[in-house]
Structures are given as C-alpha cells and as structure tokens.
BAROVEX-14671 format. One record per residue: residue number from 1; residue in one letter; x negated, y, z of N, C-alpha, C in turn. Coordinates in Angstrom, 3 decimals, m for minus. Layout:
// residues N
SITE  seq  type       n.X       n.Y       n.Z      ca.X      ca.Y      ca.Z       c.X       c.Y       c.Z
SITE  NUM     A         X         Y         Z         X         Y         Z         X         Y         Z
...
This chain:
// residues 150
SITE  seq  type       n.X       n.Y       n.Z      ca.X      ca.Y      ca.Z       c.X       c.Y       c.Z
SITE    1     X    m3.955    28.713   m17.783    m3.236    27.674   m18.463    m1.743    27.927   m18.299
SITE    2     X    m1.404    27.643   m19.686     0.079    28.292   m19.467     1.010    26.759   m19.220
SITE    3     X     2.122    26.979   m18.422     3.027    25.853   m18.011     3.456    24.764   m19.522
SITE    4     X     3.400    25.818   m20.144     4.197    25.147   m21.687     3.368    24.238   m21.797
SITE    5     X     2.124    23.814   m21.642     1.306    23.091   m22.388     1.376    21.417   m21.146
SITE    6     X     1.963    21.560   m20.181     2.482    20.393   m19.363     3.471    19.606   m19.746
SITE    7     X     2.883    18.371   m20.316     3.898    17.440   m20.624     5.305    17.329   m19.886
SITE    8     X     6.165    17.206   m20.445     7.602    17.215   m20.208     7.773    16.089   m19.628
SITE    9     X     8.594    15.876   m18.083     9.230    14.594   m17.767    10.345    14.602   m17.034
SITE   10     X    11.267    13.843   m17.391    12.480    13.964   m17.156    12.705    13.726   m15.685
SITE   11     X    12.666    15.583   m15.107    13.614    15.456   m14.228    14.054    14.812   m12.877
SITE   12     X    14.990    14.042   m13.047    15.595    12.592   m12.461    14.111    11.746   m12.447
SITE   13     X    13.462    11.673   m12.663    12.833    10.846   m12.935    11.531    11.182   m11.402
SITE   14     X    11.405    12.550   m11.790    10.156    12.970   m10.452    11.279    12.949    m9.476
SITE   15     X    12.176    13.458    m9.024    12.943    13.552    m8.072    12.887    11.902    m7.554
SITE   16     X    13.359    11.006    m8.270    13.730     9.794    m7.656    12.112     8.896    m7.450
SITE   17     X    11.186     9.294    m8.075     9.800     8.885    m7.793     9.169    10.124    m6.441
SITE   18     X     9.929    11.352    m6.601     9.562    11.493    m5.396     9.409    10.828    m3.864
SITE   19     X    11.142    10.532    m4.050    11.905     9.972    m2.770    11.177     8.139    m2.899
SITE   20     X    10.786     7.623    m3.987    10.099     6.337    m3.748     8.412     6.356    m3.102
SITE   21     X     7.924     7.721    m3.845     6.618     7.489    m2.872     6.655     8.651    m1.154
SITE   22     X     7.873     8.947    m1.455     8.131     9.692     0.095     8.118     8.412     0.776
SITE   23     X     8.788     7.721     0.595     9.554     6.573     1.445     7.848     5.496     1.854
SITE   24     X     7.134     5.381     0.506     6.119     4.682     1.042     5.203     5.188     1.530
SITE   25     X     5.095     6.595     2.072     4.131     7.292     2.775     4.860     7.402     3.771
SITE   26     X     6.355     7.677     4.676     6.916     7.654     5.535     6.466     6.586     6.461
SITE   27     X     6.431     5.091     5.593     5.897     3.638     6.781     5.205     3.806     7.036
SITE   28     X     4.086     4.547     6.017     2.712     4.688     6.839     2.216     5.973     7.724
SITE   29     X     3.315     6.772     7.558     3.183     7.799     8.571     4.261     7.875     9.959
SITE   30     X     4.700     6.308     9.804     6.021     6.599    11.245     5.093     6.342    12.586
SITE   31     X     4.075     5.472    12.397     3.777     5.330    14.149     3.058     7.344    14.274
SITE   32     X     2.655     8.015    13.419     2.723     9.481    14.028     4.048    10.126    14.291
SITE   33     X     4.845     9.736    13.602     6.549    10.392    13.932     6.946     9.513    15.266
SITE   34     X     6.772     8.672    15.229     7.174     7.907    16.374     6.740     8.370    17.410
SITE   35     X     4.767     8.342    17.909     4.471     9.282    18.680     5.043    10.543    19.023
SITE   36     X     5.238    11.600    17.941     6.067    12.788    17.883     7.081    12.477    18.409
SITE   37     X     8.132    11.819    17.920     9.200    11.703    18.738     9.241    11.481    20.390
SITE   38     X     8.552    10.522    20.531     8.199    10.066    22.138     8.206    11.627    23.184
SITE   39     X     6.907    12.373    22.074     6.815    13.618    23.002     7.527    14.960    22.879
SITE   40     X     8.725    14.794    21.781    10.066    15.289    21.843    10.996    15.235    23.224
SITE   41     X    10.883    13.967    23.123    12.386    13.493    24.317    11.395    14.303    26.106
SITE   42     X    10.174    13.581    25.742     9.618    14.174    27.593     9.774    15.081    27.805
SITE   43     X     9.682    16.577    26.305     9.682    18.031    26.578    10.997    18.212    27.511
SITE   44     X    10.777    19.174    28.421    11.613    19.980    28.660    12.912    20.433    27.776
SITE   45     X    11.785    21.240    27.053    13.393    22.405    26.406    12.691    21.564    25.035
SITE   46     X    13.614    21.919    24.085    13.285    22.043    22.537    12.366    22.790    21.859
SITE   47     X    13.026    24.130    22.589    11.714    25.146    22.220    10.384    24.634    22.565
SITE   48     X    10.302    24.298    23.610     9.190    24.034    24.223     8.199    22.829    23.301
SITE   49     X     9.238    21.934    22.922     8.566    20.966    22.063     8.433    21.409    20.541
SITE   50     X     9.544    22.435    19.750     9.409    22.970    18.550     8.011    24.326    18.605
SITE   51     X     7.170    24.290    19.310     6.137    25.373    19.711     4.299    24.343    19.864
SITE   52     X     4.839    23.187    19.948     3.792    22.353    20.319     3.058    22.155    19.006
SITE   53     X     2.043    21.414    19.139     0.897    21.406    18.171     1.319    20.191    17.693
SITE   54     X     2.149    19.171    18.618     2.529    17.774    17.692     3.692    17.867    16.449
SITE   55     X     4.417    19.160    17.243     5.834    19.045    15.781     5.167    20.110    15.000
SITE   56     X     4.446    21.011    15.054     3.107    21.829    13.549     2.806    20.735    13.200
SITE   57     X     1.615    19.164    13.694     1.364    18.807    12.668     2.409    17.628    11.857
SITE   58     X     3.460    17.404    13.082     4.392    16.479    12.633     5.114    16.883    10.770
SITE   59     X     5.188    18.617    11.222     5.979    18.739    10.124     4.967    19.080     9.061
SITE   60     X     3.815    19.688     8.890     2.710    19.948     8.126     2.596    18.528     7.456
SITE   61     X     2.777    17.073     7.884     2.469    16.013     7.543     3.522    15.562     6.650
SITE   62     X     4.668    15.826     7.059     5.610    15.371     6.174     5.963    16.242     4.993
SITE   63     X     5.510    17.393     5.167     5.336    18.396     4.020     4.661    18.556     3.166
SITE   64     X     3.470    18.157     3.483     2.433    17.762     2.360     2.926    16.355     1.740
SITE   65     X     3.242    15.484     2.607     3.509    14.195     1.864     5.064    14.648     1.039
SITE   66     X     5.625    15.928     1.069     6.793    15.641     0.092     5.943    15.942    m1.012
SITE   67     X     5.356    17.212    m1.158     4.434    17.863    m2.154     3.677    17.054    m3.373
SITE   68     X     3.140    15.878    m2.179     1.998    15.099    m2.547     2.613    14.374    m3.303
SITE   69     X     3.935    13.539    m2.896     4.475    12.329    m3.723     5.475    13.153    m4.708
SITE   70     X     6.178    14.489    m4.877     6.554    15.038    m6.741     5.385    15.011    m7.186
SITE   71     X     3.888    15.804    m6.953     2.845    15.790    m7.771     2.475    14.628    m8.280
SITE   72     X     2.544    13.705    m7.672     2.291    12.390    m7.921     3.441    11.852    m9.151
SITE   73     X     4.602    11.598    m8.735     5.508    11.222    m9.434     5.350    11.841   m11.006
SITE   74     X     5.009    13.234   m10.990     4.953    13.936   m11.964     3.602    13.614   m13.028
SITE   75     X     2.558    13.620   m12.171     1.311    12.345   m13.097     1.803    11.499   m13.703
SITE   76     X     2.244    10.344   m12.767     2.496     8.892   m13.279     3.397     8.832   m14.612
SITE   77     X     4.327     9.914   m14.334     5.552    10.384   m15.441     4.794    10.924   m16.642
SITE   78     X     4.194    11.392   m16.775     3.643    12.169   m17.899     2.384    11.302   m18.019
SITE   79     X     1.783    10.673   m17.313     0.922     9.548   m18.004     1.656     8.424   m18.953
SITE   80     X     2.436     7.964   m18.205     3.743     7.010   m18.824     3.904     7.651   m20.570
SITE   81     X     4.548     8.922   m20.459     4.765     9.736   m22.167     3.695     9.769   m22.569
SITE   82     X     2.775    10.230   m22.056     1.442    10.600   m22.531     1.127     9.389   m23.489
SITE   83     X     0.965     8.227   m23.154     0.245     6.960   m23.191     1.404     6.470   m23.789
SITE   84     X     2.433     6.429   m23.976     4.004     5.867   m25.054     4.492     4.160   m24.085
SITE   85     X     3.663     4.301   m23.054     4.005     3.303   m22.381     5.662     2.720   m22.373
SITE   86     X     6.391     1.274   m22.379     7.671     1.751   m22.526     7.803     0.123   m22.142
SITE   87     X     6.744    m0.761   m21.776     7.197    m2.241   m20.754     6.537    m1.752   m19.171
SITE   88     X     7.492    m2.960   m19.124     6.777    m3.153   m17.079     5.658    m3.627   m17.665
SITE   89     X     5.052    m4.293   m17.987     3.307    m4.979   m18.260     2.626    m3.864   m18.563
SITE   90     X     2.992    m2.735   m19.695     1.942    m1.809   m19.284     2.015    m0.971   m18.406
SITE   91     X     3.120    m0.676   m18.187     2.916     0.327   m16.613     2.673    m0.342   m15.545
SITE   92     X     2.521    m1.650   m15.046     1.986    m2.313   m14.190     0.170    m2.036   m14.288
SITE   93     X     0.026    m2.454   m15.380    m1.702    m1.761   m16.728    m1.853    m0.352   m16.074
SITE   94     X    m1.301     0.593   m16.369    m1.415     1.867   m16.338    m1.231     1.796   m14.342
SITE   95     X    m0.439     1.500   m13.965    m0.730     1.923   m12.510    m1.701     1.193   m11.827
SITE   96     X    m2.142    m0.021   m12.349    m3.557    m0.501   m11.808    m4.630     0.196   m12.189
SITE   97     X    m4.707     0.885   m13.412    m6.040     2.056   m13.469    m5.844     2.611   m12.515
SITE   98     X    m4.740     3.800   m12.268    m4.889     4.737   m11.452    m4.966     4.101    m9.955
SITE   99     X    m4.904     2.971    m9.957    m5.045     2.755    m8.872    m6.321     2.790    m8.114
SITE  100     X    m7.031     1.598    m9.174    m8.689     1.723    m9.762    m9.489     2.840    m9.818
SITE  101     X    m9.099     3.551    m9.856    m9.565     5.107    m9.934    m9.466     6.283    m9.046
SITE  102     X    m8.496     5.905    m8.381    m8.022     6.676    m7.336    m8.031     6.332    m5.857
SITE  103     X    m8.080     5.150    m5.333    m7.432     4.622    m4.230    m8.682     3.232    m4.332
SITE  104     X    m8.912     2.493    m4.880    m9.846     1.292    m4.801   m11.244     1.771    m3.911
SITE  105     X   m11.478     2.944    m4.313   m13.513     3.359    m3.888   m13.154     4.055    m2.327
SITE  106     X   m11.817     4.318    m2.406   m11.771     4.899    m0.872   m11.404     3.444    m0.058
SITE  107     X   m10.591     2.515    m0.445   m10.718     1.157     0.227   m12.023     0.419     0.632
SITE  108     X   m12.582     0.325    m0.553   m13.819    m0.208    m0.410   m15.011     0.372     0.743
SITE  109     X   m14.848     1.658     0.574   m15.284     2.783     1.665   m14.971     2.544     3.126
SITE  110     X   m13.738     1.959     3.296   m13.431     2.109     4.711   m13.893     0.563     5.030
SITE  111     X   m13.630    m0.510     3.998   m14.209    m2.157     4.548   m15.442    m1.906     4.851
SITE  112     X   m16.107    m1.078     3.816   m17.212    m2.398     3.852   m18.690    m0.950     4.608
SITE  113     X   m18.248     0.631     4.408   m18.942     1.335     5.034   m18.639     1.842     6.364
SITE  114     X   m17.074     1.675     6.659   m16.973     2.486     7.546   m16.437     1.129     8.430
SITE  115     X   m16.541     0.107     8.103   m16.168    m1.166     8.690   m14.889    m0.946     9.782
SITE  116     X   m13.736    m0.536     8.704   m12.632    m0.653     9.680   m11.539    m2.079     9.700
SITE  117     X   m10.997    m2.221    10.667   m10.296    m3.452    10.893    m9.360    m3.313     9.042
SITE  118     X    m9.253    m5.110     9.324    m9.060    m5.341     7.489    m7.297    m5.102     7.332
SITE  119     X    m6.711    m5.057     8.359    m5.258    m4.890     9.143    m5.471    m3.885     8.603
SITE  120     X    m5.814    m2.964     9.095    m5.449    m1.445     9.033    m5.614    m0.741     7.563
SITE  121     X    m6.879    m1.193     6.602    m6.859    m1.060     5.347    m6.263    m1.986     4.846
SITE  122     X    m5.624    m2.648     4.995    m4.877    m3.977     4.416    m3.236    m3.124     4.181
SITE  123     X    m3.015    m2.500     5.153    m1.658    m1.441     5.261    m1.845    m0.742     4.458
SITE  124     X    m3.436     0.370     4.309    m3.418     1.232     3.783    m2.929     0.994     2.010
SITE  125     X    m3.944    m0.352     1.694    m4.115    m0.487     0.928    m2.832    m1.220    m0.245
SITE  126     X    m2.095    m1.521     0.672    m0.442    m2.230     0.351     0.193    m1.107     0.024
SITE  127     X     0.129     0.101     0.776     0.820     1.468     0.660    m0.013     2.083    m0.756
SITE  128     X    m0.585     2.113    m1.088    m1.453     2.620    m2.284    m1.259     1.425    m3.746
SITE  129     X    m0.674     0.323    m3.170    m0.193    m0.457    m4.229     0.857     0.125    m4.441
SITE  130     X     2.045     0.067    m3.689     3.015     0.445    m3.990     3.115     1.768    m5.121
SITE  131     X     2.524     3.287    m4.325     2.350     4.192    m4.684     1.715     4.256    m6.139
SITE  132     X     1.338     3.644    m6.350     0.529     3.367    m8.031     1.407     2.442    m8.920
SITE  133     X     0.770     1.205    m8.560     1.341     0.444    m9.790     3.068     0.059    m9.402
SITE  134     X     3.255     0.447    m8.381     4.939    m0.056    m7.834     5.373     1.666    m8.276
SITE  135     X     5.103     2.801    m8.222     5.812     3.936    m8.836     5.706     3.973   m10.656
SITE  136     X     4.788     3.427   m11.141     4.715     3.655   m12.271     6.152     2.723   m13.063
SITE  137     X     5.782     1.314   m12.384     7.035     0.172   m12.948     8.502     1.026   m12.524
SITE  138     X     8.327     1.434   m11.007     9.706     2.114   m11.302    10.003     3.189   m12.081
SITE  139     X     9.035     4.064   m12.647     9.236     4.942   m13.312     9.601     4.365   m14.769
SITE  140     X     8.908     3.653   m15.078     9.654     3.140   m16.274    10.732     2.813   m16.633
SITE  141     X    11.209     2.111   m15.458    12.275     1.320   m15.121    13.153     2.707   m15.186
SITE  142     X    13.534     3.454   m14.428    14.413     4.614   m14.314    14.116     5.367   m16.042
SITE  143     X    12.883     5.425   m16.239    12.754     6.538   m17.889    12.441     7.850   m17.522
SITE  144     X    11.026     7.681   m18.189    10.807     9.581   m17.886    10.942    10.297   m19.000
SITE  145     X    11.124    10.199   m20.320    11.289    10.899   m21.286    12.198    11.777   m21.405
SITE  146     X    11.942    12.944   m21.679    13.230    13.655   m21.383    14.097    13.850   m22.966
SITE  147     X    13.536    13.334   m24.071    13.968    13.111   m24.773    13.608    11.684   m25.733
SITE  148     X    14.737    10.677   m25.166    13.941     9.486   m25.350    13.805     9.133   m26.840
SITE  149     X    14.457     9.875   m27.402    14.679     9.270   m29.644    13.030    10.378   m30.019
SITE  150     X    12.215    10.552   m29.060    10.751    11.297   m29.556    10.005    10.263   m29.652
C-alpha cells in the first residue's frame, strides 16, 4: 500500500492531538513515573539507575505512548475528513463510536470478568473518554483539513 492513498490531515493538527492524548496517557501513567522516579533518587550513580530495568521500561512506556497517541491523533483526524464531520455534536458522535468500538468491551472486560475495583476502571475508563470523544471535539475544534475550501 502506497502512502499516497492515506488521507491527508493537517499537520498541526496530529502534532497538537498528539501532545493532548500524550498528556492524557501521562496521568495515567505517572504513579509508574513516579515509582521510577523514587528509584532514581535511591540509585547511587545515574549510570547505575540509567542501566536498570525500571528507566528501559520507564522510557519504552513513554515511547510507545508518544507513538500510540500521533497514530491515534492521525485516525481521529482522517476519520473527522473522511466522514466531512465539521460540528462538536458530530465529533462528539464520531468519538463515541470509536470509543464503542475500541475501549467499551475492554472496560466491560475488566468490571464485570476480571472483577477489578470500579476506581481503577473508572480512571481507566475517564482516560479513554478523554482520548476518544475529548480528542476528536478537539480536533475539530483546532481543524484537520489540510485544505479546508475541499
């Protein structure tokens, strides 16, 4: 599959939906940075702590989550054109599918099969609001078209 055939989105648009679903995967990934940090300061040397298995997965974690939230941004953006979406009501619409589709069956999964505290998917699940129907409204809001008179 050749690149050409990937809907076009402006730009500015994944960059700053990057840094919005960075930011909402960051809250939910600080009590591991926090930990990390803790066992920063006890190390000895730096080296000693830049060699450890907590700052590999510290930084493996925040690296995938940059990855994860342009790929993301870059969906929601090109679903948005795709679909001619162009109010907050339907991209609120449009990020509750994907939400529905993406993120709802793994919630439901952790209540009601894997019976975890409702706190803890209650976070998860606030963070996966955001990330959906709260990136799509901002994406609108900012404009992903990279040529908006199309």
């Amino acid at each position: 599959m050749s690149l050409h055939y990937l809907p076009p989105v402006k730009p500015s648009a994944i960059a700053l939906g990057t840094f919005f679903n960075h930011g909402v995967e960051l809250a939910v990934l600080s009590p591991l940075f926090g930990q990390t940090y803790q066992r920063a300061k006890q190390a000895d040397t730096k080296e000693e702590f830049l060699r450890s298995k907590e700052a590999t997965g510290a930084a493996v974690a925040w690296g995938t989550s940059l990855v994860g939230s342009a790929l993301q941004s870059y969906g929601v953006g090109a679903l948005i054109n795709a679909t001619g979406t162009l109010s907050y009501k339907g991209a609120a619409y449009l990020g509750g599918l994907i939400f529905a589709a993406t993120s709802a069956p793994g919630i439901l999964v952790q209540l009601f099969t894997e019976k975890r505290p409702f706190d803890t998917v209650g976070v998860n699940a606030a963070a996966k609001i955001f990330e959906t129907i709260g990136l799509s409204v901002f994406l609108t809001w900012w404009g992903t078209r990279t040529n908006p008179f199309d």
